[in-house]
C-alpha atoms as one frame of an Amber mdcrd trajectory, in Angstrom:
protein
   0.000   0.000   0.000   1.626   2.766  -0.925   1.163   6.259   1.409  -1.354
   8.389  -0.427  -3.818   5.412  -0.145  -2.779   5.198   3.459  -3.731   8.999
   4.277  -6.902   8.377   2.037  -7.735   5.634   5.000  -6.994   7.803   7.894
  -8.970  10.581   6.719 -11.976   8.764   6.434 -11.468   6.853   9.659 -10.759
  10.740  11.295 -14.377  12.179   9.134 -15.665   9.408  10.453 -14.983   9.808
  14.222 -15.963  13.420  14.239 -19.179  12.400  12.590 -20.003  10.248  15.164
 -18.491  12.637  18.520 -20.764  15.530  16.639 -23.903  13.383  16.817 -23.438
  12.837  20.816 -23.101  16.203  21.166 -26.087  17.497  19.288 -28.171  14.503
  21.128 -26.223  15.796  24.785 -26.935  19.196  23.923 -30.500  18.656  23.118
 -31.206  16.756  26.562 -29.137  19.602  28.745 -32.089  22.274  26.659 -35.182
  19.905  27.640 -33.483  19.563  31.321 -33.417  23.490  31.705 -37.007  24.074
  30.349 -38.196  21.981  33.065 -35.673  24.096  35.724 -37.322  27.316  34.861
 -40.728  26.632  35.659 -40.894  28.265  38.807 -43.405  27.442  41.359 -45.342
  30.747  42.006 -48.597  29.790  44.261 -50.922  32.599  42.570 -53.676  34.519
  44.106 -56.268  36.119  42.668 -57.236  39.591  43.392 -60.385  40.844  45.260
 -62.531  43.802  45.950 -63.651  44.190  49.381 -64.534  46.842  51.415 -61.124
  48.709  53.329 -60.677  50.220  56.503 -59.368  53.867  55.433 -56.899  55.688
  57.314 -55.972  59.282  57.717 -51.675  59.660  58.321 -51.093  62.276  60.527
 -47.864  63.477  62.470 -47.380  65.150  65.923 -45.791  65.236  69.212 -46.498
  63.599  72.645 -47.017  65.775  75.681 -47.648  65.101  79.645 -51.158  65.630
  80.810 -50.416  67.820  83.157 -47.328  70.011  83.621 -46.305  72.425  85.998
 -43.800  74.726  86.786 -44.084  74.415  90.565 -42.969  78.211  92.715 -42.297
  79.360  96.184 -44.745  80.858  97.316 -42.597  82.642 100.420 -38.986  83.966
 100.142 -36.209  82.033 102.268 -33.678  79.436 102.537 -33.790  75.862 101.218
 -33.262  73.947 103.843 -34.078  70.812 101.895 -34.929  69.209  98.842 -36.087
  65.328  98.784 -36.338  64.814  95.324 -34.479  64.297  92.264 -35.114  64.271
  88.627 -37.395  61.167  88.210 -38.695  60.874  91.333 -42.238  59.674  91.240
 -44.424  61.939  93.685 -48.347  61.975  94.874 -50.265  65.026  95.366 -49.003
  67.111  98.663 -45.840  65.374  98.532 -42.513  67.682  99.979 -40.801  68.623
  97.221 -38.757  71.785  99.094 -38.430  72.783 102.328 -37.674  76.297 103.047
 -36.769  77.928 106.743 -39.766  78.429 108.800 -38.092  80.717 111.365 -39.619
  83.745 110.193 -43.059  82.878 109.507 -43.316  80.757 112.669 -42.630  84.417
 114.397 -45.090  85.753 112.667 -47.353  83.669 113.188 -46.871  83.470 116.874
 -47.330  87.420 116.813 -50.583  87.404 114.684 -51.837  84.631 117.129 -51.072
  86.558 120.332 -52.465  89.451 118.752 -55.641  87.987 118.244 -55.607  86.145
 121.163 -55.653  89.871 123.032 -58.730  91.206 121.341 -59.984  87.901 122.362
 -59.563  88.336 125.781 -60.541  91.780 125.980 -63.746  90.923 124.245 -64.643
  87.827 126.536 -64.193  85.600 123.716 -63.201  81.730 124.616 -59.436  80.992
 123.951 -58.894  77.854 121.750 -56.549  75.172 123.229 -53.479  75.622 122.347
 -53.428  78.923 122.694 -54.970  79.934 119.143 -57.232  82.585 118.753 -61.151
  80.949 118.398 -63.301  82.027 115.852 -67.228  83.358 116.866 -68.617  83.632
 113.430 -71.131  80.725 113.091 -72.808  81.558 116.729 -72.501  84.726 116.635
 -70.774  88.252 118.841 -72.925  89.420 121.359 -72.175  93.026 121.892 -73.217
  92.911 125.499 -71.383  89.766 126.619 -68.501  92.383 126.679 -67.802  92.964
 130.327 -66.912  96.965 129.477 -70.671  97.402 127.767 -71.854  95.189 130.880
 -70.515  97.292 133.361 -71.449 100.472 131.810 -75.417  98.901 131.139 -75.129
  98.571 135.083 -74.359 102.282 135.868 -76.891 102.656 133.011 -79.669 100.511
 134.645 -79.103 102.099 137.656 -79.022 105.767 136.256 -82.435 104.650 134.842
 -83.992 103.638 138.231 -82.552 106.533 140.286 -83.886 108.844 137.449 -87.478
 106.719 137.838 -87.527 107.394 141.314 -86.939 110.667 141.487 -89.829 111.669
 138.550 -92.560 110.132 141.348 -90.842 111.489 143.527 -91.152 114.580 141.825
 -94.982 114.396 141.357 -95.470 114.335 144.773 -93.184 117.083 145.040 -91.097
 116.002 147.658 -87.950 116.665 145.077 -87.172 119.823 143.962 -86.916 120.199
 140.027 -83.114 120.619 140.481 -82.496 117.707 141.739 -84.763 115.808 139.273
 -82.534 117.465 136.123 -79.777 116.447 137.879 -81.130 112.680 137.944 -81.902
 112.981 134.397 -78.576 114.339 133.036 -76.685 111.171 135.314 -79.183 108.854
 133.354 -78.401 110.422 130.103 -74.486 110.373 130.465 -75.093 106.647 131.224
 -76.839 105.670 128.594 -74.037 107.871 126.380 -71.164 105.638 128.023 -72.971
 103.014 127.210 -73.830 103.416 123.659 -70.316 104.216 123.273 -69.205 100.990
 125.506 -71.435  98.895 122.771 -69.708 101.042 119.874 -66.254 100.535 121.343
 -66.634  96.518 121.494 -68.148  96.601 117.907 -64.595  98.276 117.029 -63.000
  96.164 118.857 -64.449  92.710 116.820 -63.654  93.922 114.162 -60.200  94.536
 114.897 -60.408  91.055 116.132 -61.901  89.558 112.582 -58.602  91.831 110.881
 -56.089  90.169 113.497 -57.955  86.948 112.390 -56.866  87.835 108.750 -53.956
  88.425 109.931 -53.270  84.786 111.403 -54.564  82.973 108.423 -52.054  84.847
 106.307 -49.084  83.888 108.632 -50.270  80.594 108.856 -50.208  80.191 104.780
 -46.865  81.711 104.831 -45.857  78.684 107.502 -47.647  76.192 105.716 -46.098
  77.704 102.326 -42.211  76.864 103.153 -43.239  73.328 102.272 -43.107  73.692
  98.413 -45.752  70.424  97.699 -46.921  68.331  94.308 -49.774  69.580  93.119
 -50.458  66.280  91.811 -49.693  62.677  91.045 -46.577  62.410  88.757 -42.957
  62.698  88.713 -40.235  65.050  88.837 -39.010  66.401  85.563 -36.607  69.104
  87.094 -34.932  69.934  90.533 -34.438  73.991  89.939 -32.742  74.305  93.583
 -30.471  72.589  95.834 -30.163  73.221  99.651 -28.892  76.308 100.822 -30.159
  78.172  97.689 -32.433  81.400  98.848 -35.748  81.522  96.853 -37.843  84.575
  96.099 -41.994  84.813  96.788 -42.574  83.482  93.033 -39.049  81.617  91.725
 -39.762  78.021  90.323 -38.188  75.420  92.074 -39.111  72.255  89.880 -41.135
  70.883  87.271 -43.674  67.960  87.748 -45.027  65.999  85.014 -47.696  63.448
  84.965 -47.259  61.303  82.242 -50.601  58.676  82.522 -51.822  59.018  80.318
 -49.704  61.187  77.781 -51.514  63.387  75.277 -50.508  63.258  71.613 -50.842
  66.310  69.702 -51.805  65.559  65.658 -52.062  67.700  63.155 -55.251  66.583
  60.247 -55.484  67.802  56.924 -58.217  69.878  55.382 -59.880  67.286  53.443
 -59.676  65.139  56.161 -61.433  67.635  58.697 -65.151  65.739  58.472 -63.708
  62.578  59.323 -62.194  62.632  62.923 -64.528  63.105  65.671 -64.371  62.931
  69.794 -64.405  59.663  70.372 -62.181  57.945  67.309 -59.449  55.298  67.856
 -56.049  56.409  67.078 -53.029  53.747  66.376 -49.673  55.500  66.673 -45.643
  54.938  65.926 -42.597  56.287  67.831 -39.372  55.753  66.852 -37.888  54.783
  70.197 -40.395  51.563  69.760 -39.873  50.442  66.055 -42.739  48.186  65.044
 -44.893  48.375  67.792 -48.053  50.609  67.401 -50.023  51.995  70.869 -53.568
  53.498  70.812 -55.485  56.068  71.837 -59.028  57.879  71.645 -59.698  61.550
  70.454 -61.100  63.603  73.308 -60.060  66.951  71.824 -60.858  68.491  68.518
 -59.708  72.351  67.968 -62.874  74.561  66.736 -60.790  76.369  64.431 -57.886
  75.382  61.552 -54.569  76.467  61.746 -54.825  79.575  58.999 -51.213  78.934
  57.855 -51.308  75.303  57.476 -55.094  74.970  56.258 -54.693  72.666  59.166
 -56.586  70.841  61.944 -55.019  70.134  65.797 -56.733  67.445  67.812 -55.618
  65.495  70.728 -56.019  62.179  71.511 -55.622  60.381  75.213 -53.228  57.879
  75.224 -52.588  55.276  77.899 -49.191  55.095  79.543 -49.576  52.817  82.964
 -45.374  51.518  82.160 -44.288  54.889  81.362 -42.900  53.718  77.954 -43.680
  56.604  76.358 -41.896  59.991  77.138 -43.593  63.678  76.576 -41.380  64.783
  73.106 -41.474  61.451  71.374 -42.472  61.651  67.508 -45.059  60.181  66.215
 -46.922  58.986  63.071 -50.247  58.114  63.478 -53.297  56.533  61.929 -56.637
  57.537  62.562 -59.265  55.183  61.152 -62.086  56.973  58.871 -65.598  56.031
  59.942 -66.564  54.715  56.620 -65.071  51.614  54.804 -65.025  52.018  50.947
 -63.839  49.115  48.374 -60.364  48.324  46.652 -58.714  45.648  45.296 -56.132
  43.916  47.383 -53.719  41.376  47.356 -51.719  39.097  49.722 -48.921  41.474
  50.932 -46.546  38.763  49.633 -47.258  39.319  46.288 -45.746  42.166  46.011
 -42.331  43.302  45.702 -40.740  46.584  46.652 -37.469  48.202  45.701 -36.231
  51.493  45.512 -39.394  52.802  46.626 -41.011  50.917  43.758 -43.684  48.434
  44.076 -44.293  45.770  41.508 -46.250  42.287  41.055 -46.155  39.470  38.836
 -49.650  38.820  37.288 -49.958  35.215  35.841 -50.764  34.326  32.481 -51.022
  30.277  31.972 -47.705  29.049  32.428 -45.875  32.773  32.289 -45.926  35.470
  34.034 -46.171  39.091  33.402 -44.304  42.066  35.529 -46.398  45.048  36.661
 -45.413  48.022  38.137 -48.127  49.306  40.572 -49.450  51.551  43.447 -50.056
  50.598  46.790 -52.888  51.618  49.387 -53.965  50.623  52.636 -52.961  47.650
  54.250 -55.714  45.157  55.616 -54.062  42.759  57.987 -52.298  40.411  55.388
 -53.452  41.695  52.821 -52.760  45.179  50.672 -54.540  47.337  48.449 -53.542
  47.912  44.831 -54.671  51.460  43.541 -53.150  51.197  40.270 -52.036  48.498
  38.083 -53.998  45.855  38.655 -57.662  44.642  38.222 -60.248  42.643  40.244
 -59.637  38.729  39.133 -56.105  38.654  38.144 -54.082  36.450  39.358 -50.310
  37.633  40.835 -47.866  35.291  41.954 -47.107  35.012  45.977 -44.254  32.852
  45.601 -40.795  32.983  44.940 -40.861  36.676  43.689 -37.008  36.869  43.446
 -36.748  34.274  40.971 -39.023  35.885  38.642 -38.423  38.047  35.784 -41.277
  39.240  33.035 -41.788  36.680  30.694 -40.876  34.012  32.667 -42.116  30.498
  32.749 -43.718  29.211  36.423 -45.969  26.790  37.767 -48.693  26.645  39.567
């Protein structure tokens, strides 16, 4: 054989060997196709979209406050002698909160008391126990209980009987007429001293009911350098520390009471018809991320805000843990009173990204991507405004394997 016949041989052996290595690649290449058709069919679980009727929900912002806050004052100058509290400190109505020197105001009311406690005496009037001055109103001053106006109603009295005497005595002229003016000028002074005896003690209670004044004051001003809560809460500032001096007037600390807290919202125009005394509020802080409390309106304002086109109401909120702090932010819903219809869809049917939400509606065995616009949320389930209609069905499944066109089973 010579070596152009044996080339010849090996060529067709070679043809031959490729022809048969290309047909187990088209039939390998052909199986690997029919194996990733069946891998693409992504399992989807669709849902088909309703209408029902939706809770609707007005957004509104605002700020939480304390129900009650105040600015508590001295109400008499002094030293602090001390202070029992500190920022935090839960207090109940009356509670100490500063104590300022009572040196003074015990003096004066000491004075005030012996003061009145001198009228007293000169007027007859009972001395309390205890040395305090009593007080006659509800029975009653009797002019002539005072032992000056009963002493000079004796000379009186007697003036009057001499002065009887003598006028028979007179008619049966036994008297001479001198002596019987005389009688009746002694009567006549005595009945002056003792109108003026009656108008003295009158003077005289009524200096007592001023001295009286005067007591209750200087008893306020003792009572008053005890600086108390005016009611159940706690401390939100200490303004003074002991040994500070304090003016009639300068605050010395802040109490809050923060059960329940008030939240302060702010409601749009349109919005104005729909939120009444009485309507549940759901609210978000920020310190609590996730969890929602709730409240009640119990304040609307009778007027809008003319720069803002704006309505303020306030809603109660309960507090009994003191989670919430007066200042926190928060983001509320209040619920309108009538439910209208929408569409919705299981919230896991659709996607969101870059503040974009989409869904994939299914088609038989593909699926079709659809960019739409969210509502209100209902439990599990959210509203679709735009984008998609009542009886379509989206995919709930898998949503990251999905692309438009892509194939998917049920």
């Amino acid at each position: 054989m010579n070596r152009a016949a044996f080339n010849r041989i090996v060529m067709v052996a070679a043809l031959a060997t490729a022809g048969a290595f290309g047909a187990a690649c088209s039939t390998g290449d052909a199986k690997t196709k029919d194996q990733s058709a069946a891998v693409a069919a992504v399992a989807v679980s669709p849902a088909t979209a309703t209408e029902q009727p939706i809770a609707r929900f007005i957004r509104a912002t605002g700020t939480l406050m304390a129900e009650e806050q105040s600015e508590v004052a001295a109400e008499t100058p002094g030293r602090v002698v001390a202070a029992p509290i500190e920022r935090g400190t839960p207090v109940a109505q009356g509670a100490e909160l500063v104590r300022i020197s009572s040196t003074e105001t015990d003096a004066q009311l000491q004075e005030a008391e012996a003061n009145a406690a001198q009228i007293e005496a000169r007027l007859g009037l009972t001395i309390r126990a205890g040395g305090a001055p009593g007080n006659d109103g509800d029975r009653g001053f009797d002019v002539n209980a005072v032992p000056e106006v009963q002493n000079a109603k004796a000379g009186y009295d007697l003036a009057q009987s001499e002065f009887n005497r003598i006028q028979s005595l007179l008619s049966q002229r036994v008297v001479s007429q001198s002596e019987f003016d005389q009688r009746r000028t002694q009567m006549e002074a005595a009945r002056q001293q003792y109108e003026a005896a009656k108008n003295g003690a009158s003077q005289q209670y009524q200096s007592l009911q001023a001295a009286r004044a005067r007591v209750a004051l200087a008893r306020k001003s003792a009572a008053d350098t005890v600086v108390r809560a005016p009611f159940n809460g706690s401390v939100a500032q200490r303004l003074v520390s002991v040994g500070d001096y304090v003016t009639k007037g300068m605050k010395v600390a802040v109490v809050v009471r923060v059960n329940p807290l008030r939240v302060q919202l702010t409601i749009p125009e349109q919005f104005v018809s729909a939120v009444a005394v009485g309507s549940p509020v759901n609210f978000e802080v920020d310190a609590y991320a996730g969890r929602r409390f709730e409240g009640k309106v119990r304040y609307v304002s009778p007027s809008l805000q003319a720069d803002q086109r704006a309505l303020t109401i306030e809603a109660a909120v309960p507090n009994p843990n003191g989670e919430l702090k007066p200042g926190f932010f928060a983001t509320a819903l209040i619920e309108q009173p009538a439910k209208t219809a929408g569409v919705v869809v299981p919230a896991t049917a659709v996607q969101s990204s870059g503040g974009t939400a989409r869904v994939f509606v299914v088609n038989g065995d593909r699926v079709e991507e659809r960019i739409v616009t969210t509502g209100q949320t209902a439990g599990e389930l959210v509203e679709i405004t735009k984008g998609l209609k009542n009886g379509e069905r989206v995919a709930t499944k898998n949503l990251p394997k999905l692309v438009d066109g892509a194939k998917v089973q049920s």
